[in-house]
PDB file of N, CA, C and O in Angstrom:
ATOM      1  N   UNK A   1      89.830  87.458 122.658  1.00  0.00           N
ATOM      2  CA  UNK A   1      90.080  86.035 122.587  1.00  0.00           C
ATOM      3  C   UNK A   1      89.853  85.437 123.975  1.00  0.00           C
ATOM      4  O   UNK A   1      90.017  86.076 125.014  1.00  0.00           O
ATOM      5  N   UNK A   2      89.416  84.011 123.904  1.00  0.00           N
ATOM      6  CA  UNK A   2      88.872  83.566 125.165  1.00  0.00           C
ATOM      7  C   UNK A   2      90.051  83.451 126.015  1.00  0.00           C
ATOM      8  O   UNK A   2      89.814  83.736 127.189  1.00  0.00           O
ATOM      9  N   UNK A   3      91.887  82.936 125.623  1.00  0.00           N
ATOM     10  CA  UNK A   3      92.770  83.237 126.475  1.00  0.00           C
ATOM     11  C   UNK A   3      93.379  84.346 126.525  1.00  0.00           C
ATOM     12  O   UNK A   3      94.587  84.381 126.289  1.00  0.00           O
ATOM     13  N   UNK A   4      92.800  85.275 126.785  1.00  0.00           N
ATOM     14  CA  UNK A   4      93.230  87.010 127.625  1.00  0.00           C
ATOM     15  C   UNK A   4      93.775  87.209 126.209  1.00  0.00           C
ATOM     16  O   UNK A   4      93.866  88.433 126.110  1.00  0.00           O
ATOM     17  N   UNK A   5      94.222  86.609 124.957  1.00  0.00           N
ATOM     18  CA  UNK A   5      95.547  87.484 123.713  1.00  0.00           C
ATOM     19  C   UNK A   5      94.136  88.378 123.411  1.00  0.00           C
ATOM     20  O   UNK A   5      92.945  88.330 123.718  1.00  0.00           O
ATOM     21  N   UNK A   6      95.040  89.212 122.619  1.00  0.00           N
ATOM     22  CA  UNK A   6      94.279  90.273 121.616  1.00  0.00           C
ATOM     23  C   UNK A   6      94.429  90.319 120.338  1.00  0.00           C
ATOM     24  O   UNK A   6      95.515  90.046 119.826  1.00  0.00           O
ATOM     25  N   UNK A   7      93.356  90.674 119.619  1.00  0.00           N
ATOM     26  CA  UNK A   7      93.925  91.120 117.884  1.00  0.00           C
ATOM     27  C   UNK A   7      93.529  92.857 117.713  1.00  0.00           C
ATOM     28  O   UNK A   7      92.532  93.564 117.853  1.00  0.00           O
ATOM     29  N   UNK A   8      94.228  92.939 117.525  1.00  0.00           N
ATOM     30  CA  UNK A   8      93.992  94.334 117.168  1.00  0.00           C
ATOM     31  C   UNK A   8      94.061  94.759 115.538  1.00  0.00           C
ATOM     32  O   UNK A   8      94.961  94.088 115.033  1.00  0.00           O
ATOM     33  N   UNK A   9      93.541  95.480 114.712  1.00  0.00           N
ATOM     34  CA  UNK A   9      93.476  95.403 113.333  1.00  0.00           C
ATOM     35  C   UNK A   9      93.271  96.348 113.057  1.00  0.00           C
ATOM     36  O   UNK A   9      92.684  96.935 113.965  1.00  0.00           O
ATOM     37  N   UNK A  10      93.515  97.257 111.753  1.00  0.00           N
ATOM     38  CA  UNK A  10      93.004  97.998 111.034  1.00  0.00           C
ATOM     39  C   UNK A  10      93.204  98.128 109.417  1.00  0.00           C
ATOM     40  O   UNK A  10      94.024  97.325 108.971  1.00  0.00           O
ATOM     41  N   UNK A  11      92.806  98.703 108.788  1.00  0.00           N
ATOM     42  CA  UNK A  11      92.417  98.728 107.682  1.00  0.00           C
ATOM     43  C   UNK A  11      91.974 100.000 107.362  1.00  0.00           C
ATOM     44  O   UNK A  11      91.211 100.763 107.954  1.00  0.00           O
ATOM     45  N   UNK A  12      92.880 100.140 105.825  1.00  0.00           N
ATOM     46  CA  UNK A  12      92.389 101.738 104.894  1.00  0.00           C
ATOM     47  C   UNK A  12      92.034 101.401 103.822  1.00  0.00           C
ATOM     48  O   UNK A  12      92.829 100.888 103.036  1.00  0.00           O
ATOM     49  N   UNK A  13      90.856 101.589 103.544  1.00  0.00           N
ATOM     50  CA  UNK A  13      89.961 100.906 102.198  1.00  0.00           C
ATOM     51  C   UNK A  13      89.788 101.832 101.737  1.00  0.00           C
ATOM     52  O   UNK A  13      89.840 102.767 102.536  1.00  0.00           O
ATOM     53  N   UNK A  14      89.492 102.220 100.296  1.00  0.00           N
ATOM     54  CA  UNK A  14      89.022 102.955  99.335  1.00  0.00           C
ATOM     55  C   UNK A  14      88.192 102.127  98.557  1.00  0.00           C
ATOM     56  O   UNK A  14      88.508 100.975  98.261  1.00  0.00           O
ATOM     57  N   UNK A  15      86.968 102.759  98.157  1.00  0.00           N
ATOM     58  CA  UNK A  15      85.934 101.831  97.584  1.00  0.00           C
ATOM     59  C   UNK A  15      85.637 102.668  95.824  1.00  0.00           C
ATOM     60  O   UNK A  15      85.350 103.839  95.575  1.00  0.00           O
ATOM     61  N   UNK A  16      85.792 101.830  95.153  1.00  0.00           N
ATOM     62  CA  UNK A  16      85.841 101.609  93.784  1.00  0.00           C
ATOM     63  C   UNK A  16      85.114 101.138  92.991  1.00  0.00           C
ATOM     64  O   UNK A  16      84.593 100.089  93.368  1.00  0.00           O
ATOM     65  N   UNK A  17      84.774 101.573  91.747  1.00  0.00           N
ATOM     66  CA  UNK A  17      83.718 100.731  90.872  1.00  0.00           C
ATOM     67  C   UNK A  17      83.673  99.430  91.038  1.00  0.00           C
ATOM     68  O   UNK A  17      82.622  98.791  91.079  1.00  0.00           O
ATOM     69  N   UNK A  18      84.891  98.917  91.151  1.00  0.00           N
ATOM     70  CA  UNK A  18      84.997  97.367  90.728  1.00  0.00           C
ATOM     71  C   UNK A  18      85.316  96.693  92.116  1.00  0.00           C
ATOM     72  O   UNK A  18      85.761  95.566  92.332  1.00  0.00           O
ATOM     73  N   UNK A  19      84.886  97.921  93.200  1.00  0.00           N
ATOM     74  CA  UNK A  19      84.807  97.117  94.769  1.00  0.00           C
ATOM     75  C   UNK A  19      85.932  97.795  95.510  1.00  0.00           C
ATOM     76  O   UNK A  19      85.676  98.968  95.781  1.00  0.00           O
ATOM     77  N   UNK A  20      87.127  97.357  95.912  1.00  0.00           N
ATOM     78  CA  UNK A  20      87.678  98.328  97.086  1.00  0.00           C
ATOM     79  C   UNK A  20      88.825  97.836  97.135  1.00  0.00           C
ATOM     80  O   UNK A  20      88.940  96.658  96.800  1.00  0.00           O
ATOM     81  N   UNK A  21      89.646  98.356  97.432  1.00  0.00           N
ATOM     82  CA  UNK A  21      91.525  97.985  97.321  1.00  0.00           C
ATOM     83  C   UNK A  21      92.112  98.539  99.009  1.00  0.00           C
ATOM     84  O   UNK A  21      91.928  99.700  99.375  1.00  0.00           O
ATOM     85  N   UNK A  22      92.586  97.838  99.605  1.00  0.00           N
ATOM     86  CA  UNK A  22      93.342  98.208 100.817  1.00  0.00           C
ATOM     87  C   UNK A  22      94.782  98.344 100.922  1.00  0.00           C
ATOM     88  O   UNK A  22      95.742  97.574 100.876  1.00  0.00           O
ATOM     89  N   UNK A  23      94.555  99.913 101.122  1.00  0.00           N
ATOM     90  CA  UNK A  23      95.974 100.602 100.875  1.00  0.00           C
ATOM     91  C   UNK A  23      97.109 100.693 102.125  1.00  0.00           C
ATOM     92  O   UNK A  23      98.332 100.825 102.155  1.00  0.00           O
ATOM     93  N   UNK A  24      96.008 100.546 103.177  1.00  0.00           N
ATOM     94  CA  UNK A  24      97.194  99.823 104.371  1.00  0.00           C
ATOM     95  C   UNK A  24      97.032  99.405 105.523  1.00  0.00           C
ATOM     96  O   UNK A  24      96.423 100.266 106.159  1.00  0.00           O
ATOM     97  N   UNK A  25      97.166  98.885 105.885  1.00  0.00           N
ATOM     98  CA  UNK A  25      96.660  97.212 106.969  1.00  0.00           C
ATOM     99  C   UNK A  25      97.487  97.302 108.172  1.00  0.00           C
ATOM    100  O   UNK A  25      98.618  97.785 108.213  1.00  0.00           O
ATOM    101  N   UNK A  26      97.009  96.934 108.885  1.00  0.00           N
ATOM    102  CA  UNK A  26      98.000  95.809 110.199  1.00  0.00           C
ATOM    103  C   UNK A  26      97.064  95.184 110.965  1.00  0.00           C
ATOM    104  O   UNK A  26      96.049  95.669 111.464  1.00  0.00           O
ATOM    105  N   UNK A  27      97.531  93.942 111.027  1.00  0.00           N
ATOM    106  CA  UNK A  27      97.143  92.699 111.945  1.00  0.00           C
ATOM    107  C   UNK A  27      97.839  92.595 112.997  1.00  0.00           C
ATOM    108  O   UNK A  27      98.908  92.042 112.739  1.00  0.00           O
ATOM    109  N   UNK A  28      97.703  92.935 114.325  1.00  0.00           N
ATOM    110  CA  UNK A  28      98.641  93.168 115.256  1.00  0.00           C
ATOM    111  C   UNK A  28      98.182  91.945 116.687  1.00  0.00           C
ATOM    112  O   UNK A  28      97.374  92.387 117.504  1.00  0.00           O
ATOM    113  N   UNK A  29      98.641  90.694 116.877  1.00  0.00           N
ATOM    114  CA  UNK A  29      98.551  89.487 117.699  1.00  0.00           C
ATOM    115  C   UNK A  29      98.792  89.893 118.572  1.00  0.00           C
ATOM    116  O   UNK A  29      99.928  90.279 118.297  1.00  0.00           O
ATOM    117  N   UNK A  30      98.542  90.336 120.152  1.00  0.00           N
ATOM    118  CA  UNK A  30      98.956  90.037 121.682  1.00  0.00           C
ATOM    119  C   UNK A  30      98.437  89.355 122.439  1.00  0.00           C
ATOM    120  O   UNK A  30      97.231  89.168 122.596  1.00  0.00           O
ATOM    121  N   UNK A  31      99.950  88.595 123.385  1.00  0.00           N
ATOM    122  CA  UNK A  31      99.828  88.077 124.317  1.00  0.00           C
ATOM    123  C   UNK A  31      98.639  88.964 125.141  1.00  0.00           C
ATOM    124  O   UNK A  31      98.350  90.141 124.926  1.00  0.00           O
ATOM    125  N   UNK A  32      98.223  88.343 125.829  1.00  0.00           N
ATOM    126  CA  UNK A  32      97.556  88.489 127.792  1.00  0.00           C
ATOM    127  C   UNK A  32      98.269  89.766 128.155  1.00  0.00           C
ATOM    128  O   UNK A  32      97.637  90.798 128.384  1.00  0.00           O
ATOM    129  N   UNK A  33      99.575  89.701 128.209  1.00  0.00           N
ATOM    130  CA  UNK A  33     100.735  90.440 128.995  1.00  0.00           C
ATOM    131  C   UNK A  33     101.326  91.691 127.695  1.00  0.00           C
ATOM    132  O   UNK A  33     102.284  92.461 127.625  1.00  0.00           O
ATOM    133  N   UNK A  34     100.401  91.424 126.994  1.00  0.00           N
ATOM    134  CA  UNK A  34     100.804  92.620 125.967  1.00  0.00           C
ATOM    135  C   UNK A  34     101.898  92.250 125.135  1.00  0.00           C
ATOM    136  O   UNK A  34     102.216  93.409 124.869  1.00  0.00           O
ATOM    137  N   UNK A  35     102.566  91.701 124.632  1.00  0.00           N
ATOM    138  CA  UNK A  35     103.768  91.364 124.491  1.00  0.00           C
ATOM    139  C   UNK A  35     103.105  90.900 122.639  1.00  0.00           C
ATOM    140  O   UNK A  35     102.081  90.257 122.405  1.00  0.00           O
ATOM    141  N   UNK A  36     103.756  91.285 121.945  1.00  0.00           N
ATOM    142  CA  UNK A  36     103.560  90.501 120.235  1.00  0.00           C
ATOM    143  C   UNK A  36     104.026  89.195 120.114  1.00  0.00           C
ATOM    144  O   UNK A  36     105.124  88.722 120.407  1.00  0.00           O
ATOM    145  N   UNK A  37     102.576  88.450 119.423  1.00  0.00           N
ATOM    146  CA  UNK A  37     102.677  87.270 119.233  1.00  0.00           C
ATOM    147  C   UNK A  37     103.231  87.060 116.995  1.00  0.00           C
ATOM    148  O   UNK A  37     103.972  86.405 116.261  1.00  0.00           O
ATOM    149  N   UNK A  38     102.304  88.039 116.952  1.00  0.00           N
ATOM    150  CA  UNK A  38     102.338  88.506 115.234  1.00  0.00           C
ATOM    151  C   UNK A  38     101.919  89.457 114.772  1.00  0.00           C
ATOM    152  O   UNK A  38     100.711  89.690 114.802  1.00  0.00           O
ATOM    153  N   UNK A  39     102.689  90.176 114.281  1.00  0.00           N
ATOM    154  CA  UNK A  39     102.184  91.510 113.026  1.00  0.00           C
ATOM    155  C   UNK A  39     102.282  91.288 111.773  1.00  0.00           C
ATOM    156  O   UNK A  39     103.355  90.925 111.291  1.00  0.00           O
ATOM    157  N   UNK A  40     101.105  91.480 110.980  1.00  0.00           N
ATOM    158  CA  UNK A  40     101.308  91.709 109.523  1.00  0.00           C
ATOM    159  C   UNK A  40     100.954  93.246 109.310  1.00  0.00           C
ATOM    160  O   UNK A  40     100.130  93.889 109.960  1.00  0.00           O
ATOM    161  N   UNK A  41     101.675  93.656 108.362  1.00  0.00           N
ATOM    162  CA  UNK A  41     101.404  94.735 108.289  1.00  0.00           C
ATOM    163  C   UNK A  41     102.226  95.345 106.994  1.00  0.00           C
ATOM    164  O   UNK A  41     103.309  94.838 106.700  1.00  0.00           O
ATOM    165  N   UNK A  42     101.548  96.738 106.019  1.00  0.00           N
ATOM    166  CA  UNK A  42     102.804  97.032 104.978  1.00  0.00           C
ATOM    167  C   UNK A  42     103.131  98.504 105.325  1.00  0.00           C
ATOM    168  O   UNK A  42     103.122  99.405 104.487  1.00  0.00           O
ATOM    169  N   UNK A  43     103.393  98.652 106.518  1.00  0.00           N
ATOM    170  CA  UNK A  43     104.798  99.757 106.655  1.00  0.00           C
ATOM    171  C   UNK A  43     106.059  99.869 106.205  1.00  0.00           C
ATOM    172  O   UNK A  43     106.894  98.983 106.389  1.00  0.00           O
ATOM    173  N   UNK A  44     106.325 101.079 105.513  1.00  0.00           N
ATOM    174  CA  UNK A  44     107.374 101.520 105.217  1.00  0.00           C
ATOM    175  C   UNK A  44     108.682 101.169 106.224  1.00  0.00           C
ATOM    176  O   UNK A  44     109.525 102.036 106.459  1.00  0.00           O
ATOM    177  N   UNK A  45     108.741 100.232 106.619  1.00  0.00           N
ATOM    178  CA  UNK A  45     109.887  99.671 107.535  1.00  0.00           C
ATOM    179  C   UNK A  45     111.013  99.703 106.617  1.00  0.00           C
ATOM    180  O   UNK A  45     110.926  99.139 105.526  1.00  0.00           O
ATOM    181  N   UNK A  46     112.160 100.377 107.011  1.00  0.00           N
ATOM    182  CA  UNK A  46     113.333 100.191 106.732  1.00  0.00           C
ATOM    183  C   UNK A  46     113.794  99.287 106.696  1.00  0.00           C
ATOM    184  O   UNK A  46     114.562  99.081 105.757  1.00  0.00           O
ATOM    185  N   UNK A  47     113.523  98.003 107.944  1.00  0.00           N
ATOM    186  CA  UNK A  47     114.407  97.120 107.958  1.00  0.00           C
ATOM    187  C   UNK A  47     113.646  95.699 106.894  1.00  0.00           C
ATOM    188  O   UNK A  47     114.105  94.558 106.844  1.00  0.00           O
ATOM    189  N   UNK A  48     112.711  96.084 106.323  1.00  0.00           N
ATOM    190  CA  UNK A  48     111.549  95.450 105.434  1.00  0.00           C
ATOM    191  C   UNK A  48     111.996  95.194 104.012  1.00  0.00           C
ATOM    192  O   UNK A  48     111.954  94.167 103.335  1.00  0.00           O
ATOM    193  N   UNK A  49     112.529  96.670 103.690  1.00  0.00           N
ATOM    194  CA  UNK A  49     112.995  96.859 102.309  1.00  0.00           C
ATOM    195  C   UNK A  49     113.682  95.987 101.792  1.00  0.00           C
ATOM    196  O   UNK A  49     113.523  96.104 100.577  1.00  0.00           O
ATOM    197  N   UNK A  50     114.483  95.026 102.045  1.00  0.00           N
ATOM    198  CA  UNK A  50     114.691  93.828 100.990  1.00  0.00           C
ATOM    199  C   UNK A  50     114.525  92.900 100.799  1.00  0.00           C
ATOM    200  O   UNK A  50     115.292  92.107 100.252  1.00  0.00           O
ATOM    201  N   UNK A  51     113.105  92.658 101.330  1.00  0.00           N
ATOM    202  CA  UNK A  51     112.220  91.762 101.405  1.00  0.00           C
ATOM    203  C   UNK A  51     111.586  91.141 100.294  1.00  0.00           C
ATOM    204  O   UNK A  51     110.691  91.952 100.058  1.00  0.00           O
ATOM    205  N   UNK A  52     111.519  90.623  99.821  1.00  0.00           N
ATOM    206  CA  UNK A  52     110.658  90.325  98.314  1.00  0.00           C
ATOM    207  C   UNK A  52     109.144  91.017  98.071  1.00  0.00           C
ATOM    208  O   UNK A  52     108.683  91.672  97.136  1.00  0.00           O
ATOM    209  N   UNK A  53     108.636  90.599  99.246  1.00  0.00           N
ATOM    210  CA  UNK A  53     106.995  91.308  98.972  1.00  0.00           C
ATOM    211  C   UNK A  53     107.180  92.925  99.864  1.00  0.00           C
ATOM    212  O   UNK A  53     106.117  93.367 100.300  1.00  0.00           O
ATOM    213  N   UNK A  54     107.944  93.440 100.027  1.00  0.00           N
ATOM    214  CA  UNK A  54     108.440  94.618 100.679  1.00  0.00           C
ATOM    215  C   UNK A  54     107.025  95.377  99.770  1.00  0.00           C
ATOM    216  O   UNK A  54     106.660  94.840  98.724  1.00  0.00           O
ATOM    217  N   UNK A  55     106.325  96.617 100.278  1.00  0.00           N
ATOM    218  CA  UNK A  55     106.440  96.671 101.628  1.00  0.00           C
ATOM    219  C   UNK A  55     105.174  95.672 103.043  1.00  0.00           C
ATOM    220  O   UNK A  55     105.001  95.825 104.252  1.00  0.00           O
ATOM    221  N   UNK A  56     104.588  94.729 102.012  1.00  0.00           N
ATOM    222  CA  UNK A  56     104.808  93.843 103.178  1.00  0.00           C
ATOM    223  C   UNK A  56     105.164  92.618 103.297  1.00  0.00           C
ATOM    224  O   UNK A  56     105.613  91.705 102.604  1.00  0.00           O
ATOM    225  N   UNK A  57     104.741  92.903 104.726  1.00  0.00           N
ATOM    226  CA  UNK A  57     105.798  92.177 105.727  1.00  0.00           C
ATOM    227  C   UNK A  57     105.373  91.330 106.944  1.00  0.00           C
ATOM    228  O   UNK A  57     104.425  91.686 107.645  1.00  0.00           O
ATOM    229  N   UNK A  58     106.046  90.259 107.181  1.00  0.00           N
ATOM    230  CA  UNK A  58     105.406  89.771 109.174  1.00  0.00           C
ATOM    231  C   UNK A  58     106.525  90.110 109.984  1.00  0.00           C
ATOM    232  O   UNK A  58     107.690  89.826 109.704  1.00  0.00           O
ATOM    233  N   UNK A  59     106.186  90.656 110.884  1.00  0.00           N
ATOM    234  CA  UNK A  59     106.837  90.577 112.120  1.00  0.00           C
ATOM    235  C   UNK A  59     106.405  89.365 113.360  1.00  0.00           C
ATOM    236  O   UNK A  59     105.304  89.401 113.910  1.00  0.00           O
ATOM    237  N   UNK A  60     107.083  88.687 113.570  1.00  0.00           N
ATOM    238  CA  UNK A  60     107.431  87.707 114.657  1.00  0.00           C
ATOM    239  C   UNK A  60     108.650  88.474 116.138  1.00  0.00           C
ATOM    240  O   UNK A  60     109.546  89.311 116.033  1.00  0.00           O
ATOM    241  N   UNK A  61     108.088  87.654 117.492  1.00  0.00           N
ATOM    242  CA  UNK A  61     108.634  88.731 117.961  1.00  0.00           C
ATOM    243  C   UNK A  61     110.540  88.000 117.892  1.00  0.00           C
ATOM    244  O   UNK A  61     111.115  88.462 118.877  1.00  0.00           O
ATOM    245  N   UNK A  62     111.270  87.319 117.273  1.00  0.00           N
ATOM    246  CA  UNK A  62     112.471  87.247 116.566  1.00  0.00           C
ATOM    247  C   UNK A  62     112.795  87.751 114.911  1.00  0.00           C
ATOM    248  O   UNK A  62     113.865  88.282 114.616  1.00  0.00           O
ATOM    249  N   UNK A  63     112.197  87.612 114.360  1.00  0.00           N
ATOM    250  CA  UNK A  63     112.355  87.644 112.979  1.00  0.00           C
ATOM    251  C   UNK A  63     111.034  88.917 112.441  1.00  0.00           C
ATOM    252  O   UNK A  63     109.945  89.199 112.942  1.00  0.00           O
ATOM    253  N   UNK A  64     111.773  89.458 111.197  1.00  0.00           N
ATOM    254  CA  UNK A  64     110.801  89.437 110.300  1.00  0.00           C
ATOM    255  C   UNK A  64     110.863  89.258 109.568  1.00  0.00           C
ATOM    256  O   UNK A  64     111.911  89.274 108.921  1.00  0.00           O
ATOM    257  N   UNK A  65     109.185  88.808 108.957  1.00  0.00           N
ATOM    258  CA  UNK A  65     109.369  87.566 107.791  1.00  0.00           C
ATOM    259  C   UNK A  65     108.318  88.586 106.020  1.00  0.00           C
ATOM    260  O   UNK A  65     107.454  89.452 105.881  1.00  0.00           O
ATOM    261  N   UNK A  66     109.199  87.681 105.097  1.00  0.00           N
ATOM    262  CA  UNK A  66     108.329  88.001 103.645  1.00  0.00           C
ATOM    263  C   UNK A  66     107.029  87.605 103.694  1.00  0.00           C
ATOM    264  O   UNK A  66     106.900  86.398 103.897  1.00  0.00           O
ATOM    265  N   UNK A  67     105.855  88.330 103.556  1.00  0.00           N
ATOM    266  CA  UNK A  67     104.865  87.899 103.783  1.00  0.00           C
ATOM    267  C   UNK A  67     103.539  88.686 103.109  1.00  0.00           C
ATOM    268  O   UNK A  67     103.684  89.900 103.258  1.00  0.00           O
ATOM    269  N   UNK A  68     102.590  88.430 102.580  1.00  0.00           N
ATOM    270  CA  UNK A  68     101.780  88.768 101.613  1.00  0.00           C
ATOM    271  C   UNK A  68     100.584  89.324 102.387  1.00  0.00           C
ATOM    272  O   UNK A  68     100.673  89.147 103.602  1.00  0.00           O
ATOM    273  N   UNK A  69      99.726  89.817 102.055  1.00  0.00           N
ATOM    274  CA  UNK A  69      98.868  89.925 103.404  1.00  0.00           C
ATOM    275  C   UNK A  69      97.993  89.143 103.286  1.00  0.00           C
ATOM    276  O   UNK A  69      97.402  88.883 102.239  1.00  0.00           O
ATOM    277  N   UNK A  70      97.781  88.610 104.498  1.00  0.00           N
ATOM    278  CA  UNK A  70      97.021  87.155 103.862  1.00  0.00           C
ATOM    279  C   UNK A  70      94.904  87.987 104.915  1.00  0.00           C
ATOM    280  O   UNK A  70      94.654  88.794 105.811  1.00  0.00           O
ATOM    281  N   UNK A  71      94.251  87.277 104.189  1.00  0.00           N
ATOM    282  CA  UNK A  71      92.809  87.906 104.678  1.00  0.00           C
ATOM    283  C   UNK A  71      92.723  87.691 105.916  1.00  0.00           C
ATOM    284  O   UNK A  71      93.412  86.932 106.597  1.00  0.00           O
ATOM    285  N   UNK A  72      91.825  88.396 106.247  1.00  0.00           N
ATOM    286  CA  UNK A  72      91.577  88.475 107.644  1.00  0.00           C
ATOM    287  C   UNK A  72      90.910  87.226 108.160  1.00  0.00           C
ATOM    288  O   UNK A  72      90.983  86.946 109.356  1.00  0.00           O
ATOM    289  N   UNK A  73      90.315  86.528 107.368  1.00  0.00           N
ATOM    290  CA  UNK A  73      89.705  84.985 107.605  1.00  0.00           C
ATOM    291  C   UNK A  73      91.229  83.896 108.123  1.00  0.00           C
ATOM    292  O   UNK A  73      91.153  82.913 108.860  1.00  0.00           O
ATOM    293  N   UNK A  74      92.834  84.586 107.318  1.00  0.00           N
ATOM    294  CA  UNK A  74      94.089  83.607 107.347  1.00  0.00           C
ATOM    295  C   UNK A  74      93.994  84.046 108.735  1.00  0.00           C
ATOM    296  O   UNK A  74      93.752  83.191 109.587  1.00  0.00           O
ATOM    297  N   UNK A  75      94.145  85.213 109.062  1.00  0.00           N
ATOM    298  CA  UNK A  75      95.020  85.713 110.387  1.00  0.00           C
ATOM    299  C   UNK A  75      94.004  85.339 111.572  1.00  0.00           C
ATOM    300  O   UNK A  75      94.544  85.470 112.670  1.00  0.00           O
ATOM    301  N   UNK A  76      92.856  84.967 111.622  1.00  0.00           N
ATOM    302  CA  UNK A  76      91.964  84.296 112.348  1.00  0.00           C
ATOM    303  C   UNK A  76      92.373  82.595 112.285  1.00  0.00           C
ATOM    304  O   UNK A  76      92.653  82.087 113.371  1.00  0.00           O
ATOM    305  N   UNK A  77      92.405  81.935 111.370  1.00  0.00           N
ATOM    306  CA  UNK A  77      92.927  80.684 111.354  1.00  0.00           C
ATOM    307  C   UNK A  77      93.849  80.564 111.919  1.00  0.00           C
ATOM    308  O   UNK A  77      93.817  79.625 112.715  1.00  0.00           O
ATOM    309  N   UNK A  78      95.118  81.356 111.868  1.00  0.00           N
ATOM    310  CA  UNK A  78      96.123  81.399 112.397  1.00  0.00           C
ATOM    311  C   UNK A  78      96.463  81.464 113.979  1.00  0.00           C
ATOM    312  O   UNK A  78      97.174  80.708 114.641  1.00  0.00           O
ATOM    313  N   UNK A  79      95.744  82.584 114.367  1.00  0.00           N
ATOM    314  CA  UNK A  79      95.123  83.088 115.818  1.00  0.00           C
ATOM    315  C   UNK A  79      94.756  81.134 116.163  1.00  0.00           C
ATOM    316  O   UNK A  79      95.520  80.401 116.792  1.00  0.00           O
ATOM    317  N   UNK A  80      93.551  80.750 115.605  1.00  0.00           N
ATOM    318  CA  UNK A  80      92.845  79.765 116.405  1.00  0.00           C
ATOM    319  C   UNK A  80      94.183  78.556 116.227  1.00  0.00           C
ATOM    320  O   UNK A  80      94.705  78.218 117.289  1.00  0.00           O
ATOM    321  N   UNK A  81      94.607  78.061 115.226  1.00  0.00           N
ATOM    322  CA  UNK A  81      96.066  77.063 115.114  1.00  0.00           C
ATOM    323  C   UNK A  81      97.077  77.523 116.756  1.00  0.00           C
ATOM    324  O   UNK A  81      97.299  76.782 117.713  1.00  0.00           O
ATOM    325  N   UNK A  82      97.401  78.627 116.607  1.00  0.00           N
ATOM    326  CA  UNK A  82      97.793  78.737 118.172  1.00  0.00           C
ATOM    327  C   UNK A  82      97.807  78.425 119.223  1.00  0.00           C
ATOM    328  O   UNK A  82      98.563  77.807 119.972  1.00  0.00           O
ATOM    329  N   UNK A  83      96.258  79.227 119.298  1.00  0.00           N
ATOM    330  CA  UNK A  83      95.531  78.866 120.678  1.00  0.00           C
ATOM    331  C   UNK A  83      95.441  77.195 121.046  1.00  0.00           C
ATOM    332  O   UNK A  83      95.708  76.535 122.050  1.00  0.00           O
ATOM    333  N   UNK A  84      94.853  76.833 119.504  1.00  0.00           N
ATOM    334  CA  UNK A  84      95.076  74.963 119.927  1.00  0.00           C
ATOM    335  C   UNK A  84      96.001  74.472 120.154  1.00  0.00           C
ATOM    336  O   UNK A  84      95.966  73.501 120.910  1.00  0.00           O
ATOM    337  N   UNK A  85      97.405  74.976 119.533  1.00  0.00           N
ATOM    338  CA  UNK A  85      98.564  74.119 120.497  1.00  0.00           C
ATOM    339  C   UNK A  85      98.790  74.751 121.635  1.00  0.00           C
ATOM    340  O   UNK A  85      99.612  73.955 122.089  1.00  0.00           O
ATOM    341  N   UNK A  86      98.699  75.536 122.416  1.00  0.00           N
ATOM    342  CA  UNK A  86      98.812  76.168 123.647  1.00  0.00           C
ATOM    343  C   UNK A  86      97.854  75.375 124.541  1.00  0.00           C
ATOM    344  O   UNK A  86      98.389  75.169 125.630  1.00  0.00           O
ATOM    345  N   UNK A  87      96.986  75.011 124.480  1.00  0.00           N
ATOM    346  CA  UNK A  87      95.973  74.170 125.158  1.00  0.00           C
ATOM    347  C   UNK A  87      96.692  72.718 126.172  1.00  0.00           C
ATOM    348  O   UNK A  87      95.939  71.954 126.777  1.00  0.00           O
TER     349      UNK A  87
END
């Protein structure tokens, strides 16, 4: 990213007749200074489990939140919504 943050990502795809299903993700946001801006991700987090969309989940660096996994096109929108109010 042009201000020093990072995205870091990965993805476990299995590919299928009818195209490909992702069995487990993380979207991982950093500051410049390393520090988490946002994680999505569906780890087996303990502290996740009574979450509605358990097992995923967002992590914020206060909270974590119910959260769906949204595409990698959201978590880019999201990224850039940021950066523009930081400006």
């Amino acid at each position: 990213m042009y201000n020093g943050s990072k995205l870091h990502f990965k993805e476990f795809v299995v590919f299928e007749t009818a195209g490909f299903k992702i069995l487990k993700y993380g979207y991982n946001y950093l500051a410049q200074d390393g520090a988490m801006i946002f994680r999505y991700d569906n780890a087996l987090d303990p502290q996740a489990k009574n979450l509605p969309t358990y097992p995923e989940h967002k992590h914020t660096p206060k909270k974590l939140l119910s959260a769906k996994r949204p595409s990698f096109e959201e978590v880019l929108k999201e990224i850039s919504g940021l950066i523009e109010v930081k400006k």
